[in-house]
C-alpha positions in Angstrom: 73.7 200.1 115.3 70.6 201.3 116.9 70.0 199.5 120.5 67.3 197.1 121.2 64.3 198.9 122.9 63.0 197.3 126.2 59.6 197.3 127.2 56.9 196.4 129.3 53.6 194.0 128.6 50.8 196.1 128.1 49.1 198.2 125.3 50.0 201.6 126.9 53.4 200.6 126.3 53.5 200.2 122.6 56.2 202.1 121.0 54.7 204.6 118.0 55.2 202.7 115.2 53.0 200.2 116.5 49.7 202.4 115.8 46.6 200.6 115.7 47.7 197.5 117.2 45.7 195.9 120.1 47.2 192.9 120.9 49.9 192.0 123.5 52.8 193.2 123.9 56.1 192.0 121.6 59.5 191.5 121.1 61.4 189.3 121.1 62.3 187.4 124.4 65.2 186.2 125.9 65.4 182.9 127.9 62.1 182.1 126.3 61.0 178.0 126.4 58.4 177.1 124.0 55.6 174.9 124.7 52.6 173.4 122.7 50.5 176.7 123.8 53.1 179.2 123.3 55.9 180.7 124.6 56.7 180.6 128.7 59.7 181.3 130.4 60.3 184.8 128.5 61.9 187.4 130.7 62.5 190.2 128.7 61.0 191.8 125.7 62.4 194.9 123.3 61.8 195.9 119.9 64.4 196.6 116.8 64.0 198.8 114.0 65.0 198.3 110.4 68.5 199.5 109.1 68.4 197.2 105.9 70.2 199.2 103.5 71.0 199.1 99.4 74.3 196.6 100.4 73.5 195.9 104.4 71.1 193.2 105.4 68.6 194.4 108.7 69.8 193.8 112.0 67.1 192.0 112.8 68.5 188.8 111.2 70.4 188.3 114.2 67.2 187.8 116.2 65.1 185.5 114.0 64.9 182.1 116.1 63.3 184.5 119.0 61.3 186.5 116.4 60.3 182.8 115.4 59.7 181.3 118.7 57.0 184.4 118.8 55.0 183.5 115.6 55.5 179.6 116.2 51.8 179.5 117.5 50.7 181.3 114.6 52.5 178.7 112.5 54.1 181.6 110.9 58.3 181.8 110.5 60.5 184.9 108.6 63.3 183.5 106.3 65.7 184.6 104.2 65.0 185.2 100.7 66.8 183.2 98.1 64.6 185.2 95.7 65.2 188.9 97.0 68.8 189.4 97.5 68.7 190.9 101.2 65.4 190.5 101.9 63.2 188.5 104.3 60.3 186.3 104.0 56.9 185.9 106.0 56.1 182.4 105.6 53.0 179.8 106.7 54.1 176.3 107.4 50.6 175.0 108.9 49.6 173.2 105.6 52.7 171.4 105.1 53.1 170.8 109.1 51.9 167.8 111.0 48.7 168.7 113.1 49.6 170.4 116.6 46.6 171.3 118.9 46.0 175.4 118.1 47.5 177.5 120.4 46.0 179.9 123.3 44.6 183.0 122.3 46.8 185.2 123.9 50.3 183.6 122.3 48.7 184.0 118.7 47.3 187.6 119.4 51.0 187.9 120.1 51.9 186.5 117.1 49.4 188.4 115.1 51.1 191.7 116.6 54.4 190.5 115.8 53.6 190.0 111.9 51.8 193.1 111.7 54.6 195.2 113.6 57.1 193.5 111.1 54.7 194.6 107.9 54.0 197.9 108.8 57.6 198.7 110.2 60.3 196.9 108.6 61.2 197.6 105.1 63.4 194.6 104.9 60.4 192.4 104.9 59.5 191.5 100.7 57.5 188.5 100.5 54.2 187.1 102.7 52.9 183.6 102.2 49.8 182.9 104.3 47.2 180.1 104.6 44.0 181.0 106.0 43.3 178.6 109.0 45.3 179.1 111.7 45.6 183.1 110.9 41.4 183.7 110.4 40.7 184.8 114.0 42.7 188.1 113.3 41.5 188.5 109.8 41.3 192.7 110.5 44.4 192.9 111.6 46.1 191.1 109.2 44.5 192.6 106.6 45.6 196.2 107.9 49.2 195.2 107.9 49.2 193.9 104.8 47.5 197.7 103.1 49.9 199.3 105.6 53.3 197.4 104.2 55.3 199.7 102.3 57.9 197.0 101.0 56.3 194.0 100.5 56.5 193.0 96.6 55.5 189.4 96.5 51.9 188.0 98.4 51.2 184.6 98.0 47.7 183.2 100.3 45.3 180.2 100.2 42.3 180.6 101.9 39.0 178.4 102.8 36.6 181.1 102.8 35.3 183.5 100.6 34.7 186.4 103.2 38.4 185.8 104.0 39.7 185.9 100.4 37.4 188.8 99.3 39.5 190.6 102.4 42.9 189.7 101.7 42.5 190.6 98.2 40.8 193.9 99.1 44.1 194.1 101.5 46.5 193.5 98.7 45.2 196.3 96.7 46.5 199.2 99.0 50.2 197.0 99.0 51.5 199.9 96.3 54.9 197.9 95.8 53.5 194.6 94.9 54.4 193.1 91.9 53.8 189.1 92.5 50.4 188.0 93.5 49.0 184.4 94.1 45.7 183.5 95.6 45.4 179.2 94.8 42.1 179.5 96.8 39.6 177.6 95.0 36.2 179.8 94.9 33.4 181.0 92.8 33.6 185.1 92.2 31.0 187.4 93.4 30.3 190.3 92.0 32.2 192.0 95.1 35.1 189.5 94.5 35.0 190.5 90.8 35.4 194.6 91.8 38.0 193.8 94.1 39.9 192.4 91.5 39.6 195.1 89.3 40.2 197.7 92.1 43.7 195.6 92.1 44.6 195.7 88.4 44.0 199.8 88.7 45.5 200.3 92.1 48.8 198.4 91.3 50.8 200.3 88.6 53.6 197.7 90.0 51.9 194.1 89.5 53.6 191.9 86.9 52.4 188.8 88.3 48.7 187.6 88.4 48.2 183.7 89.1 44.2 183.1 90.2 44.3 179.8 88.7 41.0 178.4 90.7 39.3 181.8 91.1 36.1 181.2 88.4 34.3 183.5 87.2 30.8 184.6 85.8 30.2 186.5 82.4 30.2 189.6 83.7 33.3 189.5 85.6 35.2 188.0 82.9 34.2 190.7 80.4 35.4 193.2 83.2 38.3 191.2 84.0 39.8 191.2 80.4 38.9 195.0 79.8 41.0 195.9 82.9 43.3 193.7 81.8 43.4 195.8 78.6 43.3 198.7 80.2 46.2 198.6 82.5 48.0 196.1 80.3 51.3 195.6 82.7 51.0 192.3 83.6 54.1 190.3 82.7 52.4 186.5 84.4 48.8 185.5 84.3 47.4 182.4 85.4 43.6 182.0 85.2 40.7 180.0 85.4 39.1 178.8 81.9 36.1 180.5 83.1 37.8 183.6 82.9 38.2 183.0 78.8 35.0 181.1 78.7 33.1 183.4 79.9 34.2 186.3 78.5 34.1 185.0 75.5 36.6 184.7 72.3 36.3 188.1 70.8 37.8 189.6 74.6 39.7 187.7 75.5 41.5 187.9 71.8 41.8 191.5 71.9 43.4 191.8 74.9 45.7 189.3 73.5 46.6 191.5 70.9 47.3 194.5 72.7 49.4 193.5 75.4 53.2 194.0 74.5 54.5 192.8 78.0 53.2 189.6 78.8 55.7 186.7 78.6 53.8 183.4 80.6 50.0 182.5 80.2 48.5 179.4 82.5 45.3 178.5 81.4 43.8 175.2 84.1 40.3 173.7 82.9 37.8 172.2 85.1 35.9 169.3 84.2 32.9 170.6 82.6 35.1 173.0 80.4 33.1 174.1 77.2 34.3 173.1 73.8 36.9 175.0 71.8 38.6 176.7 74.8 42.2 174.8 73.0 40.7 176.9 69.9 40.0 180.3 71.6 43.6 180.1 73.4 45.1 178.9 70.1 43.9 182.3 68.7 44.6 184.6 71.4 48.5 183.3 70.8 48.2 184.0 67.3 47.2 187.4 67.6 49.7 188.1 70.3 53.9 188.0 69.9 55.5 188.4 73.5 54.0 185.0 75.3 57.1 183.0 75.1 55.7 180.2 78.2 52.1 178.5 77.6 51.4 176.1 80.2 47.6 174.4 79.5 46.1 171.9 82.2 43.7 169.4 81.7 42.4 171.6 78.3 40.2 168.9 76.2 40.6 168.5 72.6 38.1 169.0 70.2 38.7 168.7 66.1 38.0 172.7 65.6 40.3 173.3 67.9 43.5 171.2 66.9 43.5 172.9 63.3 43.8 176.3 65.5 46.5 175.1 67.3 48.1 173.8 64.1 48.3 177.1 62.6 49.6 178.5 65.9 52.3 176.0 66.0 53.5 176.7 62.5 53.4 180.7 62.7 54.3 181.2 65.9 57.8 182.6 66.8 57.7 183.8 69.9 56.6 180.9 72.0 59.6 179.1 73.9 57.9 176.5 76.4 54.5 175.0 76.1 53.2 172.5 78.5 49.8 170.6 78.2 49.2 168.2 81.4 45.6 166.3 81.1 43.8 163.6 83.3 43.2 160.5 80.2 39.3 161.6 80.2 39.9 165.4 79.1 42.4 164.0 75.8 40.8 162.9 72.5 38.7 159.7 72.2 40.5 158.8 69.0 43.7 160.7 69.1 45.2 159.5 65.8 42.2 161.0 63.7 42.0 164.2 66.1 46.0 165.3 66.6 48.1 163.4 64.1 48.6 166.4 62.1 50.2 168.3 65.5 53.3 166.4 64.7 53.6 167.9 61.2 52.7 171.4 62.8 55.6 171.0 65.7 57.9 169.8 63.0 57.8 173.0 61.4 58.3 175.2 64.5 61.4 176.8 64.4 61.3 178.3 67.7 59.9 175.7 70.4 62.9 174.8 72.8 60.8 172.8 75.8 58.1 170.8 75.6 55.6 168.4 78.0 52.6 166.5 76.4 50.4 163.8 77.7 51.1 160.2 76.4 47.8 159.8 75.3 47.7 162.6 72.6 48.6 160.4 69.9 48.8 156.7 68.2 51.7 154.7 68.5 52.5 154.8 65.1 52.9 159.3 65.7 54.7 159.2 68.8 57.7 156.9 66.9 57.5 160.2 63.6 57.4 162.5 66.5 60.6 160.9 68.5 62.5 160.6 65.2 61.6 164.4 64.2 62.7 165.5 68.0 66.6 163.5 67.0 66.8 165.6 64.2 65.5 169.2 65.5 68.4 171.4 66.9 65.9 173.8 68.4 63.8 171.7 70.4 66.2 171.2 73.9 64.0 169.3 76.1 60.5 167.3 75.9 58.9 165.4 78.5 55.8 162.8 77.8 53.5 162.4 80.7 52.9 158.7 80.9 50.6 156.3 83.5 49.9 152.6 83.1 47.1 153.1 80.9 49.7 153.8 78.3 51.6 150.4 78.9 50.4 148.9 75.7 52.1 151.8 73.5 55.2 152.2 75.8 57.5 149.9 75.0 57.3 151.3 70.6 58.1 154.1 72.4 60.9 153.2 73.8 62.2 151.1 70.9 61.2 154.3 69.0 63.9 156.4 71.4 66.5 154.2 71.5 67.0 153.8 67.9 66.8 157.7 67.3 69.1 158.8 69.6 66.8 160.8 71.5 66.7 159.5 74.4 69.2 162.5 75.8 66.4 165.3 75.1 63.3 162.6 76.0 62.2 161.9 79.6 59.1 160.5 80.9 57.5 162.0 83.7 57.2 159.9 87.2 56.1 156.4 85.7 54.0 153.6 87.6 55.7 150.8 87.3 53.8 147.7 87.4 55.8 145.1 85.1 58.5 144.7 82.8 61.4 146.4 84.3 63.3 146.0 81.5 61.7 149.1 79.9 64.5 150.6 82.3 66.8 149.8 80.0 65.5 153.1 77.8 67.4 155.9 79.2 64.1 158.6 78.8 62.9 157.3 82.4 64.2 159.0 84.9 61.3 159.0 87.8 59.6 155.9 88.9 57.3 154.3 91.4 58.0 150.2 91.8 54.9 148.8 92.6 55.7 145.1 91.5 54.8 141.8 92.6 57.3 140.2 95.9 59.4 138.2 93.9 59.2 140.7 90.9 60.3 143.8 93.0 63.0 141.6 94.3 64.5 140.7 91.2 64.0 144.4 90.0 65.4 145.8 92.8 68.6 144.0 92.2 69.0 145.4 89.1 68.5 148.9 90.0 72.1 149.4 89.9 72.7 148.8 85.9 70.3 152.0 85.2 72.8 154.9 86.7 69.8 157.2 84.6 67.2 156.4 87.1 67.3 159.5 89.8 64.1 158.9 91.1 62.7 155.9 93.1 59.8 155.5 95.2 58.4 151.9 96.5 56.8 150.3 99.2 57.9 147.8 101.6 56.6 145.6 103.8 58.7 146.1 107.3 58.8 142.7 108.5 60.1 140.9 104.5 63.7 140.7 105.4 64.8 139.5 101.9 62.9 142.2 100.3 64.4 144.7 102.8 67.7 143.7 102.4 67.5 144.2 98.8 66.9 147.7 99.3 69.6 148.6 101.7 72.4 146.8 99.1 70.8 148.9 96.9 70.3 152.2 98.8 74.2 152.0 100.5 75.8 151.8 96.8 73.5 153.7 94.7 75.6 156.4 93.7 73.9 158.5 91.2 70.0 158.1 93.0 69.0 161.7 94.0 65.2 161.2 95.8 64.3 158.6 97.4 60.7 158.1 98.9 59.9 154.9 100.9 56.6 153.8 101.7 56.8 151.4 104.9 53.5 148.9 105.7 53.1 146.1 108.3 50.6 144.1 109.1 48.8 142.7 112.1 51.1 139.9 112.7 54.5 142.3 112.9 55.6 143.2 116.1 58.8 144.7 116.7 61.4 141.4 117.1 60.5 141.0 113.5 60.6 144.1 111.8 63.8 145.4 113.8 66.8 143.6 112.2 65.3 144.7 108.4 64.1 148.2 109.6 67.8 148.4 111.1 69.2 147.0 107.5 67.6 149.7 105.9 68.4 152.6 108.5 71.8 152.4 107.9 72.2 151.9 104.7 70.9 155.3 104.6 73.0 157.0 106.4 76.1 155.3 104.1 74.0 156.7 101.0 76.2 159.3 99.8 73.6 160.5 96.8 70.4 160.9 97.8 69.1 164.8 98.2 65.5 164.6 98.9 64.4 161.7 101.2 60.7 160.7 101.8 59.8 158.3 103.9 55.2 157.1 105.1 55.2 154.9 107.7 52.0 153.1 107.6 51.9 151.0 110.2 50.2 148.6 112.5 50.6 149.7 116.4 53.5 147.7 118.0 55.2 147.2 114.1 57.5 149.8 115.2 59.1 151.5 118.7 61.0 154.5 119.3 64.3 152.7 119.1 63.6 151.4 115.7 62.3 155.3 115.1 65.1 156.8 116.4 67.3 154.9 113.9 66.0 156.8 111.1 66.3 160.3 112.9 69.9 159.6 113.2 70.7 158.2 109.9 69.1 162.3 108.6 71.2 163.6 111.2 74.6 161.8 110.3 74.2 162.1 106.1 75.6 165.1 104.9 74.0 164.8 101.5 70.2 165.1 102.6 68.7 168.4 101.8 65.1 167.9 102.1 63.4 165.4 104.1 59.5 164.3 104.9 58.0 162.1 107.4 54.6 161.1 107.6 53.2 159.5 110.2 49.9 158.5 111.7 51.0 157.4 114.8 51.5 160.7 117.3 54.2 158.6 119.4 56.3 157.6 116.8 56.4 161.1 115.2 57.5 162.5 118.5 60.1 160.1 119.4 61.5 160.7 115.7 60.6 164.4 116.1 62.6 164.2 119.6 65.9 162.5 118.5 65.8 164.9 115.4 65.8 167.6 117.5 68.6 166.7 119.8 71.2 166.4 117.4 70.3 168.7 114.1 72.3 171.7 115.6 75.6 170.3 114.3 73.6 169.2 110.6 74.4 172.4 108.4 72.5 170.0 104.8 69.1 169.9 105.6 67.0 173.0 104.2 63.5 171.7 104.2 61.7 169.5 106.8 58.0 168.8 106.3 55.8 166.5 108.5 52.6 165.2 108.4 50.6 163.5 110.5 49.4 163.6 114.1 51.2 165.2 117.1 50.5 166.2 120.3 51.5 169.8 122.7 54.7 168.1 124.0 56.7 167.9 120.4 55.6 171.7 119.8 59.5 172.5 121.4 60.8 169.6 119.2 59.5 170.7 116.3 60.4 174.6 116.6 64.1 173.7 117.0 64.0 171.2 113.8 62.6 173.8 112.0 64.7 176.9 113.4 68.0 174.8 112.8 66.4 174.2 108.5 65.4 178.1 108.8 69.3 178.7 109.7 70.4 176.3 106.9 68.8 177.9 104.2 69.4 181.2 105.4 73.0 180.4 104.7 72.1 179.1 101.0 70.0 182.6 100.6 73.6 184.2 101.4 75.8 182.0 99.3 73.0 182.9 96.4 73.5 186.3 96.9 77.5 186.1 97.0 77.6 184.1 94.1 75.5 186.5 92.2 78.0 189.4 92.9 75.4 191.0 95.0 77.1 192.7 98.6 74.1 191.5 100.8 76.9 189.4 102.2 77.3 192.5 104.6 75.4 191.3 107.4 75.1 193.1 110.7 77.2 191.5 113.7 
């Protein structure tokens, strides 16, 4: 194995393979502390090159808390694929992270150079997820890096200005590997925007994977857009805009439909002033096309014309697998029954369908109970979910009867359900997800009968710190659930709590988590008054994470920066010796001083999921389980 390089700070001691760079000097330190600014403390610095191999991980795996510790103030980490069996991943965490002050200038030039050095020099590196915020000031040299990388197959960036979308994507068309790219940047396309895309689509012989779902576009882009498309016809993913098949119109957008042989998934999202008969102009792009096997629409409105299109689809179609429609209530028919009853007959006859989700609201009653009893009796159709919200409350309990009766209840779930009333719905096996929002008494009462519904796997519900009856409902419940796998609590005082009387409930509660031996993702708001809650009462809940060997993924939220960093603090102290917990996210305020504390939580989840990446890659049969030592 090739020895580290040392080094000294300086530009005019940048090895070769840093050409171009002009920031400070890198890596990666040793005895280095880190503070809310940056790093201090380091004493030494030296560089490694790549020797990832066909079975043999790079050696620079053994280095990635100090590599870290280096792109920390650029809210940057590298990671361990799960995805790319030996590979690594550059990931932002700033829009999922709770707000830290930004850091100097000179630790996120460092930073900067550090990403860019590992883009233009380690092959090992296949995947780059970036936001635009923190990462802006460097914009040129990020952009370089990412045109320079000669292994990086999947980019994935949000950005909150055009100028620096327009250059990342201008970037990503000299990345010749690429084969995945996402931009969920919301923004309208100029014309230079609209080129760069096509200079993309031409450049990249490798792309399979196009997802602009909130990039819209003019007329003339869109007619450009689907020529290219035509043109180059690899993609195998495409997630668009509506504007993109609006504007273009039905006739392009139709033919290049037709002449693509290799694309498998289409996404379609609407906006709210979507024209009428976009359903229709999809519809008949899938008719004329037999490789999409996944249609996902979202919030696509209904219109008459349109429905007897996607009848015919439905009926004649035999290569489509999965189709998903998710819509707000004011983008589905006024008068469903008239509009979509005959989409029941037209799914009915589909013989190749095997996963569905539709909104509640697409249909009467009086359909949904012919739809559940033709979904008993189809052998093809494996899985359906109905997207429900209380507006539907009136039609929800036929629907239930409805699934009960037929047996269906084993392919039927409901999608997270508001629960405002009548917890005996429960009872009907199809909900799985729900959020209690119930009168005191009522939540009581329903709380207590959590326990006869072993098919509930999903709970979230709000509390009031300081109701000890109410509280200790919860943890009887929460200590001897058994089959409960997420778990988000919502925790509210008023002015009148202090902290003698939320602390014997808040302790109730605590420790019935850490005896919860089901529970995989926990979630837990504290919306508090100021005094409601102290560090000791805080702390409680850091080590009741820290203890439970079942937690995988965990979020706090916060709005108070002294609570977050006394939980932040105790977290930290102990999560060495926790080998469950693969995702931490916190939101929220915080101030320099839990910038250390929050590094070492997220280094010690980094770890953790490294190891998961590893067993994936074992169990697979792959030999990436060769790592250097």
């Amino acid at each position: 194995m090739e020895l580290p390089v040392p080094f000294l700070a300086g530009e005019e001691s940048l090895p070769p393979q840093m050409g171009g760079i002009d920031s400070s000097s890198l890596i990666v330190p040793r005895a280095a502390k880190i503070s809310g600014s940056g790093l201090t403390g380091a004493e030494c610095y030296f560089l490694v090159s790549c020797t990832a191999s066909l079975h043999e991980t790079c050696q620079i795996v053994r280095h990635l808390s100090v590599l870290n510790e280096l792109l920390f103030p650029a809210r940057l980490e590298v990671r361990e694929s799960s995805t790319q069996g030996g590979k690594l991943s550059l990931v932002s965490f700033d829009e999922h992270v709770l707000y830290l002050p930004d850091a100097r200038d000179e630790p996120l030039r460092q930073a900067m150079a550090l990403l860019c050095w590992l883009l233009k020099t380690h092959r090992c590196v296949g995947s780059l997820y970036i936001t635009g915020h923190t990462l802006s000031k460097h914009k040129s040299l990020l952009c370089e890096a990412i045109g320079c990388s000669s292994s990086m197959t999947s980019l994935r960036f949000h950005s909150w200005s055009v100028a620096m979308l327009e250059a990342l994507l201008n970037a990503a068309s000299s990345a010749t590997h690429l084969n995945e790219l996402e931009c969920t940047a919301f923004a309208q396309c100029t014309n230079d925007l609209s080129r760069t895309i096509s200079k993309i689509l031409w450049a990249l012989k490798s792309l399979k994977s196009l997802k602009i779902p909130s990039l819209v576009m003019s007329s003339r882009g869109a007619r450009v857009f689907f020529d290219d498309l035509r043109a180059t016809g690899a993609l195998e993913e495409l997630s668009l805009h509506e504007s993109a098949i609006s504007e273009a119109g039905r006739d392009l957008f139709v033919k290049y439909m037709s002449s693509s042989a290799s694309l498998t998934s289409l996404s379609v999202v609407a906006s709210i002033n979507s024209k009428p008969g976009l359903l229709g102009c999809i519809a008949e792009g899938l008719l004329a096309n037999r490789t999409v096997r996944n249609l996902h629409l979202r919030h696509v409105p209904f219109d008459p014309s349109s429905v007897r299109i996607a009848e015919k689809l439905l009926e004649t179609n035999e290569a489509l697998r999965y189709f998903t429609i998710t819509c707000a209530p004011k983008y589905t028919p006024t008068h469903p029954s008239s509009q979509c009853a005959s989409l029941v007959t037209a799914l009915a006859s589909n013989a190749t369908l095997e996963e569905l989700k539709l909104p509640v609201h697409l249909w009467s009653l009086d359909k949904w109970i012919d739809f559940v009893n033709m979904v008993a009796a189809k052998q093809t159709l494996k899985n359906v979910v109905i997207d429900v919200d209380v507006s539907a409350s009136e039609i929800l309990p036929g629907i239930c009867s409805a699934l009960q009766q037929s047996g269906a209840e084993a392919k039927v779930s409901f999608a997270q359900y508001y629960m405002l009333g009548r917890i005996h719905l429960l009872a009907c096996k199809s909900f799985r997800d729900i959020y209690l929002s119930l009168p005191r008494n009522d939540a009581i009462v329903g709380i207590r009968q959590l326990p006869a519904y072993g098919h509930i796997i999903s709970i979230h519900v709000g509390v009031w710190i300081h109701d000890e009856e109410l509280s200790s409902a919860l943890a009887a419940y929460i200590g001897a659930v058994r089959f409960l796998q997420k778990l988000e609590l919502i925790f509210f005082s008023d002015s009148r709590d202090t902290v003698h009387n939320t602390s014997r409930p808040w302790t109730a509660m605590m420790r019935s988590l850490g005896r919860n031996t089901s529970v995989r993702e926990l979630q837990v708001t504290v919306v508090a008054e100021s005094g409601a809650l102290d560090d000791r009462q805080i702390v409680l809940l850091a080590e009741a994470v820290e203890s439970n060997e079942n937690i995988r993924k965990l979020l706090f939220d916060s709005d108070h920066p002294a609570l977050t960093a006394a939980f932040l603090r105790r977290l930290a102290s102990g999560i060495a010796d926790n080998y469950s917990l693969v995702s931490v996210t916190l939101r929220g305020n915080a101030d320099k001083d839990a910038a250390g504390d929050l590094f070492t939580v997220r280094d010690t989840v980094r770890r953790n999921s490294g190891l998961v990446a590893r067993a994936i890659d074992f169990a697979d049969g792959q030999r990436f389980d060769k790592y250097v030592v």
